[in-house]
N, C-alpha and C positions, 0 to 999 in steps of 0.2 A: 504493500500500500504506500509505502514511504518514497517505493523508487518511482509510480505513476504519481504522484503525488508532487516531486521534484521533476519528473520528464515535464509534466503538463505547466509546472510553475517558469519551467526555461523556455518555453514555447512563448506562455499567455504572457508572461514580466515585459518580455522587447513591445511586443503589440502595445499591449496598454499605454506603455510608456511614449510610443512614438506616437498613437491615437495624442494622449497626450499634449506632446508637444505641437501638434498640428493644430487641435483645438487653441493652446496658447496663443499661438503665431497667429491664426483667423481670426481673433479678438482682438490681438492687439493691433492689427492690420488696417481692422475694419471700423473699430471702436469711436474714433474721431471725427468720420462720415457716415456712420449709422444713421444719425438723428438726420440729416440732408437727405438720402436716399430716402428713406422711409416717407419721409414727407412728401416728395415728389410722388410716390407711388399711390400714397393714402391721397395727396389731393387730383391727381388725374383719375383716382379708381379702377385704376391698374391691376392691382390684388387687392379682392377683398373676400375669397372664398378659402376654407379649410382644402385640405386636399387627405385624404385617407385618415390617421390618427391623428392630422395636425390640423391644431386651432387657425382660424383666421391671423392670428396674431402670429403665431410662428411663423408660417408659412410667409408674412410680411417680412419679418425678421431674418429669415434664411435665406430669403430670395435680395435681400437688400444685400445680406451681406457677401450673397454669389455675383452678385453686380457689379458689388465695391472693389470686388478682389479679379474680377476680368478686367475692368476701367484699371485700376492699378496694373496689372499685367500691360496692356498694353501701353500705357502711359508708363512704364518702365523699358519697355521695349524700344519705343518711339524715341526714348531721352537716349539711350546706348546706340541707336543709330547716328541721332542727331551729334552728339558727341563724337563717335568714331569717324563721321564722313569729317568734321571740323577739324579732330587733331589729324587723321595721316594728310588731308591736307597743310595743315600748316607744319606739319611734321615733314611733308615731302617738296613743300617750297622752302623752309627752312634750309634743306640737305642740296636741294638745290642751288640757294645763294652760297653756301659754304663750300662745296666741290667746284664750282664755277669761280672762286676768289685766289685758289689753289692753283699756283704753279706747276706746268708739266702736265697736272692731275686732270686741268680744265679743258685743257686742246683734247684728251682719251675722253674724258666724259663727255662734252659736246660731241663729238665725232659719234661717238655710241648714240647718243640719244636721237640725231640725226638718223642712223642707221635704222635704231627701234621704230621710229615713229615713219621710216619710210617704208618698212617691212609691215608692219602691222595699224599704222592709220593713214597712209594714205591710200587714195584708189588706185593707183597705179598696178599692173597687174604683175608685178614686181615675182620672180623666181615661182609662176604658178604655171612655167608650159616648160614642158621636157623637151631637151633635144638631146643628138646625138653629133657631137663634132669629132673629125680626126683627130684624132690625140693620143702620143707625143707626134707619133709621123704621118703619112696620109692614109697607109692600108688599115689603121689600128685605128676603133672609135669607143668614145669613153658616153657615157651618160654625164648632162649638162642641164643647166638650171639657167633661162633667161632671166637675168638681170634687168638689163634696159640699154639704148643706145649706147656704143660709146662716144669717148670725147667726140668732139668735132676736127680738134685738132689730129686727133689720131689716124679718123677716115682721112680727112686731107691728105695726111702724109704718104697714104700709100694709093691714094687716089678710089678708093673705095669705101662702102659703105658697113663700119665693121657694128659687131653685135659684143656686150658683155655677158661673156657669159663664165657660171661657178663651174667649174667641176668638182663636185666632193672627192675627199678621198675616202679609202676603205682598210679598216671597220670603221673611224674615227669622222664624221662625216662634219664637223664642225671647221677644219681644217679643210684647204684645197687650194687648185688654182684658179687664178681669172685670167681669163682667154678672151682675147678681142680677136673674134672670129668673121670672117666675110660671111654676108648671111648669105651669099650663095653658094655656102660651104654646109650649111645648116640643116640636119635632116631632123624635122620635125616627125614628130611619134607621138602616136594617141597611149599617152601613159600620166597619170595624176602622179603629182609632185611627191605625195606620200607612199605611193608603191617604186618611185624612183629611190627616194629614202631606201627604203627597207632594202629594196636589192644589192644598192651600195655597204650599207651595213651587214644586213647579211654574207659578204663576199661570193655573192651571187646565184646561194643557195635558195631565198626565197625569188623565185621568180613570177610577176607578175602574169595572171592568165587570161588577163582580158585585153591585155592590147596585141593591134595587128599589128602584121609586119610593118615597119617603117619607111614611108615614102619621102621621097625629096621632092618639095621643094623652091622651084629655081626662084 
């Protein structure tokens, strides 16, 4: 009897206790704007019927205080956004003016940020069509990532109209060359930039199954 007696006391003691503390915390929570809710409710006529064992009066009381505590909820919620959008803003032009006052640091950082925001906001269709250029010699072709035109001065130089383009290396595909390539060098391939990824990284074990053979061209 002693040992169901102590099993049942180590079960029911945590429950109680946390029941407990929860009823604490809803009172203390609610306690302040009880009397405002309630009010609002009693003069629109909102609730005023019992519901099963519960008098009209509780039923006010309970439902005031499930009001108080979802209005709290999200007026908690609302303030942690509003807060969080305000400091990593001013957290992130803070870091901004500081790396940008920075010698050596500031020329890498601008350059990068240029980079980021030409990669991923502007519209430019920037490294989103595969190709396929010679490289290093003419029989040998690598998988390439367009860039964008190059210089002006560069086409000038050779009297033609060249192309920038990435080639990753492999496995490491962060790393590669830039190749200013004659675009009438340039065999476009119907392959998305993410299965060019993967083939590269894979060293050419996964191989894309949905693009056709590669046409040029001129």
């Amino acid at each position: 009897m002693k040992k169901h007696f102590i099993t049942g006391l180590v079960f029911l003691l945590p429950l109680v206790v946390t029941i407990a503390v929860i009823i604490f915390l809803v009172n203390f929570l609610t306690q302040p704007f009880i009397g405002i809710v309630s009010a609002v409710l009693t003069k629109f006529n909102i609730i005023n019927k019992g519901f099963l064992f519960l008098t009209p009066d509780q039923v006010l009381l309970y439902s005031s205080k499930l009001i108080i505590l979802i209005l709290l909820f999200l007026f908690t919620v609302g303030l942690g956004i509003i807060t969080r959008l305000f400091f990593i803003h001013y957290l992130f032009r803070f870091g901004d003016r500081v790396l940008n006052r920075i010698p050596i640091v500031n020329t890498v950082y601008k350059t990068t940020q240029d980079i980021i925001k030409t990669l991923f906001v502007s519209d430019k269709n920037t490294f989103k069509q595969v190709v396929m250029v010679p490289f290093p010699r003419e029989d040998i072709f690598v998988l390439g990532l367009i860039s964008r035109e190059s210089p002006e001065t560069c086409s000038n130089a050779v009297n033609d109209e060249l192309i920038s383009v990435l080639v990753p290396t492999t496995p490491n595909p962060t790393t590669g060359f830039l190749l200013m390539i004659k675009k009438s060098e340039l065999i476009h391939i119907d392959m998305k930039p993410e299965e060019a990824i993967k083939y590269i990284v894979s060293c050419g074990v996964i191989i894309p199954t949905s693009s056709p053979l590669p046409t040029s061209i001129p």
